[in-house]
C-alpha positions in Angstrom: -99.5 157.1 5.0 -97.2 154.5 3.6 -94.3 155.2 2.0 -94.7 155.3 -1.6 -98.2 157.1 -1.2 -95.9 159.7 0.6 -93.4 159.5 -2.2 -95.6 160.3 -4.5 -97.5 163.2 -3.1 -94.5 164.9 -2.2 -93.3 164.8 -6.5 -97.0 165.8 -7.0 -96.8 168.7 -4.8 -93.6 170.0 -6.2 -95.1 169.7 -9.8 -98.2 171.8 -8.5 -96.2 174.5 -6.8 -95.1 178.0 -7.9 -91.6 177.7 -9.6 -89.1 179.6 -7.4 -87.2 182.7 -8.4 -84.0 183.6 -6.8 -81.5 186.6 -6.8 -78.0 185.3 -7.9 -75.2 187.7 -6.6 -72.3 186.2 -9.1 -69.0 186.8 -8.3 -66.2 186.7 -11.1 -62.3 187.2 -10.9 -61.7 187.7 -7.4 -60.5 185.7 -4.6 -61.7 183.3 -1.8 -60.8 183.9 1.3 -61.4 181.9 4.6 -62.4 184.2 7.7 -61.9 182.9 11.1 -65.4 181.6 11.8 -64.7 179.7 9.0 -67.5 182.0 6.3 -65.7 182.5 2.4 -64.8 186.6 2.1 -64.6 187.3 -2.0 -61.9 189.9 -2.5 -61.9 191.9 -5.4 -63.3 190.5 -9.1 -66.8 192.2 -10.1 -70.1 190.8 -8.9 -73.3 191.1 -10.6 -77.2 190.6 -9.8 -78.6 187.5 -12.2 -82.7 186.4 -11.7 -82.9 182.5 -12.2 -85.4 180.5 -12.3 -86.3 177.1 -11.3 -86.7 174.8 -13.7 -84.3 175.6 -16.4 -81.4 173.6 -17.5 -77.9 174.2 -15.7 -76.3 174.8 -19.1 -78.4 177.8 -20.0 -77.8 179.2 -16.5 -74.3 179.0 -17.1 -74.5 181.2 -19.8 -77.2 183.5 -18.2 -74.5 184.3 -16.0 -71.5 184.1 -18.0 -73.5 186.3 -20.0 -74.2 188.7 -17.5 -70.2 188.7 -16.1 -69.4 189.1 -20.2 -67.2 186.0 -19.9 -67.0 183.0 -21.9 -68.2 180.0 -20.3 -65.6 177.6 -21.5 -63.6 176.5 -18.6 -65.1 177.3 -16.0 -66.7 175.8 -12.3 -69.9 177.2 -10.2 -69.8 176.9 -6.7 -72.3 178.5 -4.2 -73.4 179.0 -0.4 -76.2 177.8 1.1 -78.3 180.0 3.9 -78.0 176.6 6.5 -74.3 176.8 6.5 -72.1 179.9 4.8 -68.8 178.1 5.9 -69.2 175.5 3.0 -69.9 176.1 -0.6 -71.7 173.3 -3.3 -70.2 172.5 -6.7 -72.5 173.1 -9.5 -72.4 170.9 -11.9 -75.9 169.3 -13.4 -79.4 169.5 -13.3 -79.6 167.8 -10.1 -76.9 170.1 -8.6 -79.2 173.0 -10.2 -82.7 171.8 -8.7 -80.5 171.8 -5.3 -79.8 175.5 -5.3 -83.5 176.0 -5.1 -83.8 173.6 -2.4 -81.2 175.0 -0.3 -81.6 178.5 -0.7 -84.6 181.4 0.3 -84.5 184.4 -1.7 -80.9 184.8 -3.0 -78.0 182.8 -3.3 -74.0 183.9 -3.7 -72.4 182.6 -6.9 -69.1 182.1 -7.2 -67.4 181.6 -10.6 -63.6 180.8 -11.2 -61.4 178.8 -13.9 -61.0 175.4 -13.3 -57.8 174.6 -11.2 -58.2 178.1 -9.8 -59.5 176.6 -6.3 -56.3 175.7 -4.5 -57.8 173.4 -1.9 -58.4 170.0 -3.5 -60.5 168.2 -0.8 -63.5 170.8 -0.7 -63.8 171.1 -4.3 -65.1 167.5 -4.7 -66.8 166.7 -1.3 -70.0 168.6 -2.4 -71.7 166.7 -5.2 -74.9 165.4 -5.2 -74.3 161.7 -4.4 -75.7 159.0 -2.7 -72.9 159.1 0.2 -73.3 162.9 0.5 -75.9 163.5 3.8 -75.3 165.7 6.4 -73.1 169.0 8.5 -73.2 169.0 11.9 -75.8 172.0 11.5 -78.5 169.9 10.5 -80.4 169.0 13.5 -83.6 168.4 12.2 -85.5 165.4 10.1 -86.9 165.8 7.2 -84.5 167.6 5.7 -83.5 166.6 2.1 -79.4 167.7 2.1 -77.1 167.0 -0.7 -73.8 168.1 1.6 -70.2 166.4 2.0 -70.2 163.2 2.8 -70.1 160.8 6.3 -66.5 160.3 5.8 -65.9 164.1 5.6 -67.5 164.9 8.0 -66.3 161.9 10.6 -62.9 163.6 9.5 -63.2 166.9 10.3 -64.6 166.5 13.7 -62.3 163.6 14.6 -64.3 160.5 15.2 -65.7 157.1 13.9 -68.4 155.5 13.2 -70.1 152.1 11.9 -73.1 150.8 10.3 -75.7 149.1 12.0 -77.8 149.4 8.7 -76.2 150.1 5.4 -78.8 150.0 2.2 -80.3 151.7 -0.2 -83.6 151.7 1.7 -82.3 152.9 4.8 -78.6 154.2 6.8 -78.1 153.6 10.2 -75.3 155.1 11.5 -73.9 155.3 15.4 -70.1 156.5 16.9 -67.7 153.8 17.6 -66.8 154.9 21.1 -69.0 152.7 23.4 -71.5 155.0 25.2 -71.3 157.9 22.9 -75.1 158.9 21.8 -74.2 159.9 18.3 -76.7 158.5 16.1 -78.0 158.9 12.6 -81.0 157.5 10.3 -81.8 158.7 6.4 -83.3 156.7 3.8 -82.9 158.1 -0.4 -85.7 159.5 -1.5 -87.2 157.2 -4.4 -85.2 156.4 -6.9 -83.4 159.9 -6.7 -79.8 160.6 -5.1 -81.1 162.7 -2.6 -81.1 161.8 1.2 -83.4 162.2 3.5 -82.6 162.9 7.0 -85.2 160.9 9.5 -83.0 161.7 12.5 -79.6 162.8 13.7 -78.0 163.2 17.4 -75.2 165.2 16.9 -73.8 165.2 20.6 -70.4 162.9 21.4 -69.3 161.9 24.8 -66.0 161.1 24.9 -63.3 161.8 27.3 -59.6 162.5 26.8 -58.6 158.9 26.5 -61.0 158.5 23.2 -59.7 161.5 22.0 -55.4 160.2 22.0 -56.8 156.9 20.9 -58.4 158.5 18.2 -56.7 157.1 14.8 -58.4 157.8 11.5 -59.4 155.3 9.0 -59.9 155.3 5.2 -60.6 152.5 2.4 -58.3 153.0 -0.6 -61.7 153.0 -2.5 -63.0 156.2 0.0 -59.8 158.2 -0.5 -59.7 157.8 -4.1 -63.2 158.9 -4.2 -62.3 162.6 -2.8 -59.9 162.9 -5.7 -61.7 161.6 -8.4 -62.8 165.4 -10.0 -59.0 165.4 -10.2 -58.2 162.6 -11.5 -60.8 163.0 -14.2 -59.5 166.2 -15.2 -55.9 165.4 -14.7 -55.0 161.9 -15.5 -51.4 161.9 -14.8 -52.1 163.2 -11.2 -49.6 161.5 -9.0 -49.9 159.2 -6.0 -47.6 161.2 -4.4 -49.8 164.2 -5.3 -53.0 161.7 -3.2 -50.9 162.0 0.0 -49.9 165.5 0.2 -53.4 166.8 -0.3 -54.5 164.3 1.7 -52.6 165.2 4.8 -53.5 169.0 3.7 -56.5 168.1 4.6 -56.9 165.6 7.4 -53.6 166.0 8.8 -53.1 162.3 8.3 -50.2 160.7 6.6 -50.5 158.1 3.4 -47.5 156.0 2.2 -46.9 155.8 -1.5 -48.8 152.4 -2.3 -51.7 153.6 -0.2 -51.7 156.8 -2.6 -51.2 154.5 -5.4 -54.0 151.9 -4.7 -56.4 154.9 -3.7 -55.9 156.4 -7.3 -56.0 152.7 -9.1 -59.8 152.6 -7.3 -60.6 155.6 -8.9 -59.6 154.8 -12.2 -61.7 152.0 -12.0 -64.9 153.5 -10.5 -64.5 156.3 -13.7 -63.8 153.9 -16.6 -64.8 150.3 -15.0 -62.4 147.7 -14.7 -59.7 147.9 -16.9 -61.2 144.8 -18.5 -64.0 146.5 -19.7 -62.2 149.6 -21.6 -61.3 147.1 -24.4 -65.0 146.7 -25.6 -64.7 150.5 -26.5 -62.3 150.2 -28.8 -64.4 149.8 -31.8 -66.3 152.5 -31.1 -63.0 154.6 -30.7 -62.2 153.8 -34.1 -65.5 154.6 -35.8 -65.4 158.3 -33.7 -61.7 159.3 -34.7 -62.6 158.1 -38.6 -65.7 160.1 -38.4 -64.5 163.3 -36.7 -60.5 163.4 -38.4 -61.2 163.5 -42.2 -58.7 160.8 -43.4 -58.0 158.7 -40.3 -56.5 155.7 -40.1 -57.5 153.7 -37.3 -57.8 149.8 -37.5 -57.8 147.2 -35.1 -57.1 143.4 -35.1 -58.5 140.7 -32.7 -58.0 136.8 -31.9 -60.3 134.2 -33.1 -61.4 134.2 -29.5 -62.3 137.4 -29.9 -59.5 139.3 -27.8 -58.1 142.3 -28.6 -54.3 142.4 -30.6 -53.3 145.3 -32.0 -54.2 148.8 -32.6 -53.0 151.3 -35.3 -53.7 154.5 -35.1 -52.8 157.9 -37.5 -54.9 161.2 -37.8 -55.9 162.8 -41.0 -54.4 166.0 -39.8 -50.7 164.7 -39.6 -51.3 162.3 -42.5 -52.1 165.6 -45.0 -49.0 167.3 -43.5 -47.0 164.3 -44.7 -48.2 163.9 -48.0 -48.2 167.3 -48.9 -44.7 167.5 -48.5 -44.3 169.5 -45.9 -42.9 167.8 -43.6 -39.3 165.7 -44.2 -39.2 162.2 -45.2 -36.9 161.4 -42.3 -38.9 159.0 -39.5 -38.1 157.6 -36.5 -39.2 154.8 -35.3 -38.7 153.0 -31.8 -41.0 151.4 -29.2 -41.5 151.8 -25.7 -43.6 149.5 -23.0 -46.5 150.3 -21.0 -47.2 150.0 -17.3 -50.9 149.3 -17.3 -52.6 146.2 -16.0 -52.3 144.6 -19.4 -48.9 145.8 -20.0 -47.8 145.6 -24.0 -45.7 148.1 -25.9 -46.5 151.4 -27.7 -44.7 151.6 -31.6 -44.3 154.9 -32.8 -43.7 156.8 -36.1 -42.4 160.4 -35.7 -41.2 163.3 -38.0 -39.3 166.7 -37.7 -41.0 169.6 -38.0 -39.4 172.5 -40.1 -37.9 173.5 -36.3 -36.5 169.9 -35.3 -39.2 169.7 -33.0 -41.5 166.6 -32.5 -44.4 165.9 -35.2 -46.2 162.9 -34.3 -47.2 160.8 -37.1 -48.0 157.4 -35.7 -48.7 154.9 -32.6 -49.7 151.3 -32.2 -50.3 149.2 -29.4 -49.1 145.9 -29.6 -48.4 142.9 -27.3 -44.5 142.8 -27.6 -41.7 144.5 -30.4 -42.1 140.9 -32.3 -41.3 140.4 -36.2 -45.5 140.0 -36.5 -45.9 143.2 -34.6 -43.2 145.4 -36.4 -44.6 143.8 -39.7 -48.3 144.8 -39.1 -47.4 148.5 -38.1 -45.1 149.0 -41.1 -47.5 147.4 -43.8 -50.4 150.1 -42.0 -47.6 152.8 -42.2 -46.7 152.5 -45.8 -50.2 152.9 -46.0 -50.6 156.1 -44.9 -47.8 157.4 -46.6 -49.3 157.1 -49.6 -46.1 156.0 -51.8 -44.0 158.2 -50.7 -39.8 157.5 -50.3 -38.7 157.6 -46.5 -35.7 157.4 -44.4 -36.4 155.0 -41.6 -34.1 155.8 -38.4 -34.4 152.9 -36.0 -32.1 151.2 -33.5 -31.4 148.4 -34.8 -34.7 145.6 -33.2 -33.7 142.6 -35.1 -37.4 142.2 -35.3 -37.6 145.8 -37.0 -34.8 145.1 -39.2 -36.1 141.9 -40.5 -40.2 143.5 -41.1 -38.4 147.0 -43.1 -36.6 144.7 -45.3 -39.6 142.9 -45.7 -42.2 146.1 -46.2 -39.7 148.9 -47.6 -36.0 147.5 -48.9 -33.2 147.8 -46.9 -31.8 150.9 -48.5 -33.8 153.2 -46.2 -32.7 152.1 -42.9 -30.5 154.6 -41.3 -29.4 153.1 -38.1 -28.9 154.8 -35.0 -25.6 156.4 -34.3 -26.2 156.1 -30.4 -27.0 152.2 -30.2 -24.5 151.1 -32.6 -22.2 153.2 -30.6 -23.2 151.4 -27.4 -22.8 148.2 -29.1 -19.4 149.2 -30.2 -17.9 149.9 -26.2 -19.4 146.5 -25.4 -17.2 145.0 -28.1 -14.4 147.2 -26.8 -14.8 146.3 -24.0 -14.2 142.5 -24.3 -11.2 143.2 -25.6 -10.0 144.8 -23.1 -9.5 148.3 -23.7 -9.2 150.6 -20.8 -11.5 153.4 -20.6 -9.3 156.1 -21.7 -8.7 154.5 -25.0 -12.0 153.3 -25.4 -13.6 157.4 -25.3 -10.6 157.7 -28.4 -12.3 155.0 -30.1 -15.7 156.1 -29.5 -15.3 159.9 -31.2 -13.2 158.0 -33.9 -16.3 156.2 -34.5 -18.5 159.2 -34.4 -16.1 160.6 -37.2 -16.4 157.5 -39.2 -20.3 157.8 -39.4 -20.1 161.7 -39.9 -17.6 161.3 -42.9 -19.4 162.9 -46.0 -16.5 161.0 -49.2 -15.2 157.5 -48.9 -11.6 159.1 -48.4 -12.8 160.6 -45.3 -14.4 156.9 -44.0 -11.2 155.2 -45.0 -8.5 158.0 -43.1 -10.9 157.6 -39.8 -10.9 154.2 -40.5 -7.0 154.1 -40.9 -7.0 155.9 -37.2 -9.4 153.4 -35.6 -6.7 150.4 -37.1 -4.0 152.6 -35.2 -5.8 151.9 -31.7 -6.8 148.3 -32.4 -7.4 146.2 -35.8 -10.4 144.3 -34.2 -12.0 147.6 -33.5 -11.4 148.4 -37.4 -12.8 145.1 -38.6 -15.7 145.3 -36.0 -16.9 148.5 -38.4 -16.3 147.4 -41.6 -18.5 143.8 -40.5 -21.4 146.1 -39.2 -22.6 147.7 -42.4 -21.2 151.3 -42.7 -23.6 152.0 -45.2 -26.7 151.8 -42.7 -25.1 154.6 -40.6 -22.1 156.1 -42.5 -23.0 159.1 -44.3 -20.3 158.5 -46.9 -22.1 155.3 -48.4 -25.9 156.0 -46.8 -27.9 156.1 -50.3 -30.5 158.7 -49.3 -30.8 162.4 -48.0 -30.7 161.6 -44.3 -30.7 165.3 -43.0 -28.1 164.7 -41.0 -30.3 163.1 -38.4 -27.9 160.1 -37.2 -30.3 159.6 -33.8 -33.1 158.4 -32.5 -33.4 161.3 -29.7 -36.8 162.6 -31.1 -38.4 159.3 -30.8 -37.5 159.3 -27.1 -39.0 162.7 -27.1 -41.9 161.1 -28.1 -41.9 158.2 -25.4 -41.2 160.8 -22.7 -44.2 162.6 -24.1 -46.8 160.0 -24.0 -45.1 159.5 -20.4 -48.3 159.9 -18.5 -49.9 157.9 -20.4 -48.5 155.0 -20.2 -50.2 153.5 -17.3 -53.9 154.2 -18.2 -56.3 151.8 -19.8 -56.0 152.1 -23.6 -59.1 154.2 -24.1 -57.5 156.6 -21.7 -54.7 156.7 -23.8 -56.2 157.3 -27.0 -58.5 159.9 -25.5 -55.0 160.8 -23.4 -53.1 160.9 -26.9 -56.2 162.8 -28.9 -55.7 165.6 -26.2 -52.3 166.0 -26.1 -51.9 165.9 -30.0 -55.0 168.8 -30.3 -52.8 170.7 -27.5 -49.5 170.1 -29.1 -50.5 171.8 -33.3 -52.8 174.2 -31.6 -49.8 175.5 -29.4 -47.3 175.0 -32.1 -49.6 177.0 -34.8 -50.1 180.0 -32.6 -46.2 179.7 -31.3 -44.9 179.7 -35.5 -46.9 182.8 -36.3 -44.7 184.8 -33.2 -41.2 183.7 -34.8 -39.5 187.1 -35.6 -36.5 185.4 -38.0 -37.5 183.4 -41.0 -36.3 180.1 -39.0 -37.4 178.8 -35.4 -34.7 178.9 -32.5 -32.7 175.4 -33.3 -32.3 176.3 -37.0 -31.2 179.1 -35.8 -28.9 177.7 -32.8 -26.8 175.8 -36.1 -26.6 179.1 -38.3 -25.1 181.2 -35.5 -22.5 177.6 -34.6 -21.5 177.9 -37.8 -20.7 181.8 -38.0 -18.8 181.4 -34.9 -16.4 178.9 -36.6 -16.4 180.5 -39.5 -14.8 183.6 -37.9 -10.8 181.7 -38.1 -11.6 181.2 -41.6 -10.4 183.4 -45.1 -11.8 183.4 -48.1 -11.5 184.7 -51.9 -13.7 184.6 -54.5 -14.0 183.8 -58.3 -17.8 185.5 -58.8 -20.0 186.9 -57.0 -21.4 183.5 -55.9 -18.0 181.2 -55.9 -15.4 181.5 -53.5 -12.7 179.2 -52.0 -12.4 179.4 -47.9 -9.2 178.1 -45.9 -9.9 177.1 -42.8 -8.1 177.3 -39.7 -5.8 174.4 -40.5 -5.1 175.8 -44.5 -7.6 173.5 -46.0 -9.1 174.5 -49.1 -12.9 174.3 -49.9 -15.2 175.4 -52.8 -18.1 176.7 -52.3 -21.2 178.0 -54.4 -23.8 180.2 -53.3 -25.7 178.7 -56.1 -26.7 175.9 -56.4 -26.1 175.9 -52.3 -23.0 173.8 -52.7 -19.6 173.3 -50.5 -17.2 170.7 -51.2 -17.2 169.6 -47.8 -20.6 168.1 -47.9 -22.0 169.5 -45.0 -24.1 172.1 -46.6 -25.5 169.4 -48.6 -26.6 166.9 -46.1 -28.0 169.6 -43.7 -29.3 171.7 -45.6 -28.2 174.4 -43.4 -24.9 176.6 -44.2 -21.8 174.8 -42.7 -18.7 177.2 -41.7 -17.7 177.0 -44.8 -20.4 178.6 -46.5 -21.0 180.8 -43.9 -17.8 182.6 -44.2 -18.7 183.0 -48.3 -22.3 184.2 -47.5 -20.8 187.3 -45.4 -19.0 188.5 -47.7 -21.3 188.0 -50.5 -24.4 190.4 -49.6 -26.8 187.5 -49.4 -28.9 186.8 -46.4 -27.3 183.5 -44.5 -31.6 182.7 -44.2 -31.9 182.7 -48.1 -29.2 179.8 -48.2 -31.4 177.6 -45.8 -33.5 174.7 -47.0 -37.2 175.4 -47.4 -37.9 172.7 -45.5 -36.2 174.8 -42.6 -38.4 177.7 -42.8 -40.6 179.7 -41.4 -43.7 179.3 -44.2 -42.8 175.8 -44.0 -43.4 175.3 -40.2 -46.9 177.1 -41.0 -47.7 174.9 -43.7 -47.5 171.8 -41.5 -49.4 173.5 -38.7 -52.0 175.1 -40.5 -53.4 171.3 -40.1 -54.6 171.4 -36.9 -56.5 168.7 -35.2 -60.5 169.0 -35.6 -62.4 168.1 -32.6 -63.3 164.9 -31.3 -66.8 164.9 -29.5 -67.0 162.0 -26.8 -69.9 163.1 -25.1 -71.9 160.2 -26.1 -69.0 157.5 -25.2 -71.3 154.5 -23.8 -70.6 152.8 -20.5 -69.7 149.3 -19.9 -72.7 148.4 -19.3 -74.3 150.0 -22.3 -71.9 147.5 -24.2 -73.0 144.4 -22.3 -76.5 145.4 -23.1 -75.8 145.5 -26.4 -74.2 142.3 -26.4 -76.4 140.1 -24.3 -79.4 141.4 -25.8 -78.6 141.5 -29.4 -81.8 144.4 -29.3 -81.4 146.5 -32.5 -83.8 149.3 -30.9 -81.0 150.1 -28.1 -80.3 153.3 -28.2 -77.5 153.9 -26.0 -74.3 154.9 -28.5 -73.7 151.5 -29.2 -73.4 150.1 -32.7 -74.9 146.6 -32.8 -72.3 146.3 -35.3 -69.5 146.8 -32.8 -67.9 142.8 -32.0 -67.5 142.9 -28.4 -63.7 142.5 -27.6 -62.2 140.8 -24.7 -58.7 141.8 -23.2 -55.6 140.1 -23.8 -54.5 137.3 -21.9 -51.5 138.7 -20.2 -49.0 137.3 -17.2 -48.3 139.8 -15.1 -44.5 139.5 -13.4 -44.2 139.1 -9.5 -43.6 142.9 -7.8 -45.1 146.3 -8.8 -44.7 147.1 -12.6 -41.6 149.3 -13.5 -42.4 152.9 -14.7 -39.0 154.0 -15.8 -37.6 152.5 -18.8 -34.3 151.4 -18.9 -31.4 153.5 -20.4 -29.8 152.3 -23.7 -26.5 154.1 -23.5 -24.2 152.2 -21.8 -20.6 153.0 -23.5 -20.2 155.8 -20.5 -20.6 153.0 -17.5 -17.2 151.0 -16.2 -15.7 147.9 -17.9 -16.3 145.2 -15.4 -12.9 142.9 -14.6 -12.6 140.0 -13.0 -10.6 139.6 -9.7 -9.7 135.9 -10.4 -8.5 135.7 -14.1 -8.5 139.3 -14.6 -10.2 139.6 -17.8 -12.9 141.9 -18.8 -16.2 141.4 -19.2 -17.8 139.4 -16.6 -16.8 138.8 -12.9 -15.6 136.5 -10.6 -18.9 134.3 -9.3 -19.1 133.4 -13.2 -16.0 133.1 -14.5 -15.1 130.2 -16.7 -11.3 130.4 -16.8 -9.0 127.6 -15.5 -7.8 128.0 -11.8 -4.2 128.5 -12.1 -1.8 126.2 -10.3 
């Protein structure tokens, strides 16, 4: 019989045959245990009796037996044993893994059923998938056997020894031990066109004496070792290099240095989503998805003549609504940060306070650099989405920013950073050589400068930073005070003199900075779903009528305003003395204190505080609404609606598509969609830097030089004249 005559009467005799019913003992919230023999023990949990079928899907048996365990099926992974070998269990996962479970089992089968992530050893969760590479266990002794078990390399592993390939194809594997002399042999060929591999024969018997055994040393392709981790990859993305090695030698009780852990995972990344490359073609289709599945999505793209991709914008209907409604306050924060991909670029971001302080994302780009074209395109696309509406624009100070703001929203609105002009202040200071004691007294006099609420209080700070040096005082009034004073600022800045929540956001997107960008977007989809979902369950716990950093400033103020005394005029007017005998007014109504602070925080300074005690008002009532509790459910009650990317198509389905030009493809592919290219990029010499580089600097020593003695630069490149 030749071999596709035998092919094919071995599919016709399975189609002819009685299907097969088996008795699934399913166990459910237990544990695993390994015995000594090396058999699983299940402690605890339930277990119930399931009849399945053979020729069902895997997805109803999933809920057959979820059914039957009254759990939901969300969530959760299928392993089970097989009667050949009890000391392994098989992932289910498809309909091949589910045709296997009536291959490899008699009359019942144990079931095991657990969360995903439950399973604390990482290597055998993975190694038992119906592949290609999966063939045999050192039980199988017998041809003719069609296996799906863990693979060569697993196997080689675990009993300590090497092989090579005498044949390696798709027709046929030959396979013999290293060692010279040794008779381990084995033969399989895939059946058809199928992933399942049959054994034609296997020799499982090794000679090799003690000197084989030292000399023993195992070896691994990055591409192999990625390939055990890539369930966890997939489900984790920012799983660690670091994280490759220590399961690794878990399991094998082999080291791997850091780059081998880092080139294993970079395989991996590109065996799930091709080469990084090809993830660019996608982004079209992206687009189209989040538009169709986020009512009120922004998401546009731009490309090159050439056809390579140049910028992305990207904002979600949810976080749009929240904005425009009002609910959130017109205070954003815009910064940039860079990415560590293989095509590098820089993420801009757009983010807003929630009624808690906490981070509402509003906006991202990705861009090539943080040029004046860059910043111009994401602000025009951002005034977009906000619809009209008047914002404060926090940044820290990008003279490519600065120029594109003026250009797309005035110049009023920008508030600048307290922190960098700060920084850039002790660099000034610095060249004039002030010492570092009176360089911290010129910093907090600057910090009062920028928190003074009335031009009398600017120019008295001001008058005190003169005292210490008069360059220091012209250096201030030369910087525009009224970008980042609040005594001349022409808008309601909240208070919010930093741009500490848009590093919140950079450190958020952290690990996903180093994916290909359809990772991140998928990445960023994810973690903005998990971010309103968490915070609209979290706001309907809050037990006070304001979340815990509100209320962190409401209790900081009563403690202050415990030196103070107070009288009153009316029941709403009173005039509090501080600790130093000042004199402030302050009514309950209209919320108003002469100091300013209740004004521009819209939270009770100490001032008002001390009135509010002894008025019989709640200090909560005096709050902002934009502070409150209905207010943090108003944003949240927009959460994100769900993104199906079931039907993303491959690479390949997109060169199909594009070579072909064939309207009756059928693959998820819009004939429509231009086929984009990557950006030409020049990578730098040396592995790409994850950490970005701090901005604050005024903390950091003055450097002097040892030849002239002045400050600011050092010896190997100082200018000054040698002295005779």
């Amino acid at each position: 019989m030749n071999l596709i005559h035998y092919v094919h009467s071995h599919f016709l005799g399975m189609e002819n045959r009685e299907k097969k019913t088996l008795t699934s003992f399913c166990y459910w919230g237990g544990e695993r245990k390994v015995n000594a023999n090396g058999t699983f023990l299940y402690n605890g949990g339930m277990c119930v009796a399931v009849l399945v079928e053979e020729g069902s899907e895997v997805n109803e048996f999933r809920e057959k037996v979820c059914g039957a365990l009254n759990i939901n099926v969300e969530g959760k992974m299928f392993f089970y044993n097989t009667k050949r070998d009890k000391t392994k269990y098989v992932t289910l996962k498809d309909d091949n893994g589910y045709k296997m479970l009536f291959h490899l089992n008699e009359d019942d089968v144990d079931l095991f059923v657990e969360d995903i992530g439950q399973n604390n050893d990482p290597i055998r969760d993975i190694a038992y998938i119906s592949t290609r590479e999966s063939m045999v266990t050192d039980n199988i002794s017998s041809p003719g056997v069609i296996v799906a078990l863990p693979s060569m390399l697993l196997f080689a592993a675990s009993n300590k020894f090497s092989f090579t390939y005498l044949d390696n194809s798709r027709a046929y594997y030959r396979l013999v031990c290293k060692v010279s002399g040794c008779p381990w042999k084995l033969t399989a060929k895939c059946e058809g066109s199928s992933d399942l591999v049959r054994v034609i024969m296997f020799r499982n018997d090794h000679l090799h004496n003690a000197e084989d055994a030292s000399n023993y040393k195992l070896t691994f392709r990055s591409k192999q070792v990625g390939l055990l981790f890539k369930n966890q990859i997939v489900e984790k993305p920012e799983y660690l290099p670091r994280d490759i090695c220590k399961d690794f030698e878990h399991a094998f009780q082999c080291r791997l240095n850091y780059s081998q852990g880092w080139r294993a995972k970079e395989k991996t990344k590109e065996a799930i989503t091709g080469p990084p490359s090809m993830t660019f073609h996608l982004v079209p289709w992206m687009c189209r998805r989040l538009v169709e599945a986020i009512p009120n999505t922004r998401a546009i793209w731009t490309s090159t003549d050439e056809g390579k991709f140049k910028q992305l914008f990207v904002s979600y209907g949810c976080s749009i609504a929240a904005f425009r409604s009002g609910y959130v306050r017109p205070v954003l924060k815009l910064d940039a940060c860079f990415l560590t991909g293989y095509y590098r670029g820089h993420v801009l971001s757009a983010s807003a306070h929630d009624a808690d302080d906490g981070l509402y994302p509003l906006a991202y780009a990705i861009v090539s650099s943080e040029n004046d074209e860059d910043w111009f395109w994401f602000l025009v696309n951002l005034k977009e989405v906000l619809g009209g509406c008047q914002v404060v624009l926090v940044t820290d100070r990008n003279p490519s920013l600065l120029n594109s703001i003026i250009k797309v929203f005035g110049g009023d609105c920008n508030a600048w950073c307290l922190r960098h002009l700060k920084e850039n202040f002790s660099k000034f200071a610095s060249s004039k050589g002030l010492k570092a004691e009176r360089q911290n007294t010129a910093l907090k006099v600057v910090n009062d400068v920028a928190y003074a609420r009335t031009e009398d209080s600017f120019k008295y700070h001001l008058g005190k930073l003169y005292g210490i040096s008069h360059d220091l005082s012209k250096w201030v009034e030369d910087n525009n005070p009224k970008h980042w004073c609040n005594a001349f600022f022409p808008y309601k800045r909240w208070d919010k003199m930093y741009t500490n929540l848009a590093e919140c956001f950079n450190s958020w997107i952290l690990p996903l900075r180093d994916l290909d960008i359809i990772q991140f977007m998928t990445g960023h989809v994810s973690k903005t779903t998990e971010l309103l979902l968490r915070k609209h369950n979290e706001v309907r716990k809050w037990k006070l009528p304001v979340g815990k950093e509100i209320e962190k400033e409401i209790k900081k103020s009563q403690e202050y305003a415990c030196k103070f005394t107070h009288r009153n005029s009316s029941p709403t007017e009173f005039i509090v003395a501080n600790d130093t005998r000042r004199l402030y007014a302050v009514k309950l109504i209209p919320r108003h204190c002469s100091c300013l602070a209740w004004q521009m925080s819209r939270i009770p300074c100490a001032h008002a505080a001390r009135a509010i005690q002894s008025s019989g008002f709640s200090i909560y009532d005096m709050v902002d609404p934009f502070l409150k509790k209905e207010m943090q459910m108003a944003i949240y009650d927009n959460t994100m609606s769900l993104v199906p990317l079931h039907d993303m198509p491959t690479a390949s389905s997109f060169l199909a598509v594009n070579d072909l030009n064939d309207n009756n493809v059928n693959n998820g592919v819009s004939c429509n969609d231009p086929f984009l290219h990557p950006p030409v990029v020049k990578r730098p010499a040396s592995r790409p830097k994850k950490r970005r580089i701090e901005s604050q600097t005024q903390d950091k020593g003055t450097v002097f030089c040892s030849r002239c003695r002045e400050p600011g630069h050092n010896r190997s490149t100082c200018q000054s004249a040698i002295p005779g």
